[in-house]
Biotite code that builds the C-alpha atoms (Angstrom):
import biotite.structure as struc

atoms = struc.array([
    struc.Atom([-10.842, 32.078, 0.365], chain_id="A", res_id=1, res_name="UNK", atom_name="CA", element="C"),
    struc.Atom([-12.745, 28.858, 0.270], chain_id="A", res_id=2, res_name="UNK", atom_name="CA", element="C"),
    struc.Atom([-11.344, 25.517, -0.856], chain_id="A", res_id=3, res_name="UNK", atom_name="CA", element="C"),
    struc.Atom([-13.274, 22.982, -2.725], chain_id="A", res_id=4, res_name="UNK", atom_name="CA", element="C"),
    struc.Atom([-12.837, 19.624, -1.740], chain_id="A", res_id=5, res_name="UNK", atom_name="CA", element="C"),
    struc.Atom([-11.661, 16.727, -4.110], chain_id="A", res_id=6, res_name="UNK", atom_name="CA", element="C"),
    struc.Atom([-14.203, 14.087, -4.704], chain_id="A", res_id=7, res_name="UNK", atom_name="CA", element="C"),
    struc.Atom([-12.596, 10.965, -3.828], chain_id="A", res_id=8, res_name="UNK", atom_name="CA", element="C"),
    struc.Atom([-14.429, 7.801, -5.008], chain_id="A", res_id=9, res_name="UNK", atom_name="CA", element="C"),
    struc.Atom([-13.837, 4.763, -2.766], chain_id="A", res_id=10, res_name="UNK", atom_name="CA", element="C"),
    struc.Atom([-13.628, 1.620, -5.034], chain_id="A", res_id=11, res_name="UNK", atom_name="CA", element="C"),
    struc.Atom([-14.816, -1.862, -3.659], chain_id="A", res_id=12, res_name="UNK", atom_name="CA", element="C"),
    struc.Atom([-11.271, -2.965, -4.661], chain_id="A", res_id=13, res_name="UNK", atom_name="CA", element="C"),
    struc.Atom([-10.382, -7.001, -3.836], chain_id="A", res_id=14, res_name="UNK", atom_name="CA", element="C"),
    struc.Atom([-8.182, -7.724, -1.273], chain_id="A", res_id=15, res_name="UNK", atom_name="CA", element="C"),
    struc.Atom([-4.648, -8.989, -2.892], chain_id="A", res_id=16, res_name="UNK", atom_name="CA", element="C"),
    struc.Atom([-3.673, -12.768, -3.432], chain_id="A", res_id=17, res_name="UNK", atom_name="CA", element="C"),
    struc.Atom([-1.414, -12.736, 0.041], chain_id="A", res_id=18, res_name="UNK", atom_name="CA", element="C"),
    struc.Atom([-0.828, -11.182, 3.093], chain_id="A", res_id=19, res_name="UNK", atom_name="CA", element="C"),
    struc.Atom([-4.369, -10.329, 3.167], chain_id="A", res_id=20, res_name="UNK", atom_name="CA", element="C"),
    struc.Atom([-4.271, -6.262, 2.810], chain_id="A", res_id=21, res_name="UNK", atom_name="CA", element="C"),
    struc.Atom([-2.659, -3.938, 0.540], chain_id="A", res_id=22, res_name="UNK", atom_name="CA", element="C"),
    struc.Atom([-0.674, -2.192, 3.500], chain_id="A", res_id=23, res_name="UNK", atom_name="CA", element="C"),
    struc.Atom([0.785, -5.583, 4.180], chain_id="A", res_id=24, res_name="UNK", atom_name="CA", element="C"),
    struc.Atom([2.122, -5.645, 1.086], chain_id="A", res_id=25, res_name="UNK", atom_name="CA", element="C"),
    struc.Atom([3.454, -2.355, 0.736], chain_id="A", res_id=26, res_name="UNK", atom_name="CA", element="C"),
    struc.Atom([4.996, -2.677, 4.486], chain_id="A", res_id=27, res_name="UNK", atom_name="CA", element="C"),
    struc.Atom([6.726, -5.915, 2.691], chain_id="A", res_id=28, res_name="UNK", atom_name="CA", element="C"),
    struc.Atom([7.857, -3.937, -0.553], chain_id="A", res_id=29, res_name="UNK", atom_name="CA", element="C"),
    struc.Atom([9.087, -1.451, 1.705], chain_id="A", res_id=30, res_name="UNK", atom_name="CA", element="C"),
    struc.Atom([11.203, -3.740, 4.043], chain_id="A", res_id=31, res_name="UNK", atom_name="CA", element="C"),
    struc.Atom([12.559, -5.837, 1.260], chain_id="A", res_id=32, res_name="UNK", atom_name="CA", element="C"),
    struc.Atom([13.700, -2.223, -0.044], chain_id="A", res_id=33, res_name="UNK", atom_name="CA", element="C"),
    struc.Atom([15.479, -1.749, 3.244], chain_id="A", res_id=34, res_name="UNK", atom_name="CA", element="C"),
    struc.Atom([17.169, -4.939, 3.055], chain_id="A", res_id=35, res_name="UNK", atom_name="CA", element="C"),
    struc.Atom([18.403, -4.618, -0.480], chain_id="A", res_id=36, res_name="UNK", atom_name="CA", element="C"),
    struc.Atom([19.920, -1.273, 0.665], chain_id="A", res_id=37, res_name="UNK", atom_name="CA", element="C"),
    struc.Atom([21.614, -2.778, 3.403], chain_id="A", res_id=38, res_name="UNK", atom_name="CA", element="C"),
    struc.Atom([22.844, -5.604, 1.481], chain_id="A", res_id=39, res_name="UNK", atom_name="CA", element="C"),
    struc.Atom([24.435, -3.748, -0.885], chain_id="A", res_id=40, res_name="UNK", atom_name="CA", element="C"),
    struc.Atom([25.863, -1.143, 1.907], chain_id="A", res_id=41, res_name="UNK", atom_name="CA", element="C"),
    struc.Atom([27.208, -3.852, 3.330], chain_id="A", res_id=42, res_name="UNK", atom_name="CA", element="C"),
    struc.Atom([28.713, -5.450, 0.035], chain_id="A", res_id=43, res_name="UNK", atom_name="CA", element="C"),
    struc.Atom([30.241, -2.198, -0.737], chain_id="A", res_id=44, res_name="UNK", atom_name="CA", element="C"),
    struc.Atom([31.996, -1.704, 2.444], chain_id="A", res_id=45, res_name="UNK", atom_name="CA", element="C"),
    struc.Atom([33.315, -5.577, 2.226], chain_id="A", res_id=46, res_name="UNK", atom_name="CA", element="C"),
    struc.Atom([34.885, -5.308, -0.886], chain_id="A", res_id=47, res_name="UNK", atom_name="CA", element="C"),
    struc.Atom([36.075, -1.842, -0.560], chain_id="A", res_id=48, res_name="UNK", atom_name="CA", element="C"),
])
């Protein structure tokens, strides 16, 4: 059985506003994701 490929078209996409590259933004999404969850963890726990 053969599979066919996707085509995958590479777009000449801007770099964003800050931090210079998308995975620098999505590493900072990510980590302020982390720190929300451990926030609230941590909230919960207080006041429990």
């Amino acid at each position: 059985m053969r599979f066919i490929e996707p085509v995958v078209e590479v777009r000449n996409c801007e770099p964003p506003p800050i931090l210079g590259r998308w995975r620098n933004i999505n590493l900072l999404v990510l980590g302020w994701l982390a720190f929300l969850i451990v926030l609230f963890y941590a909230f919960t726990r207080y006041f429990s």
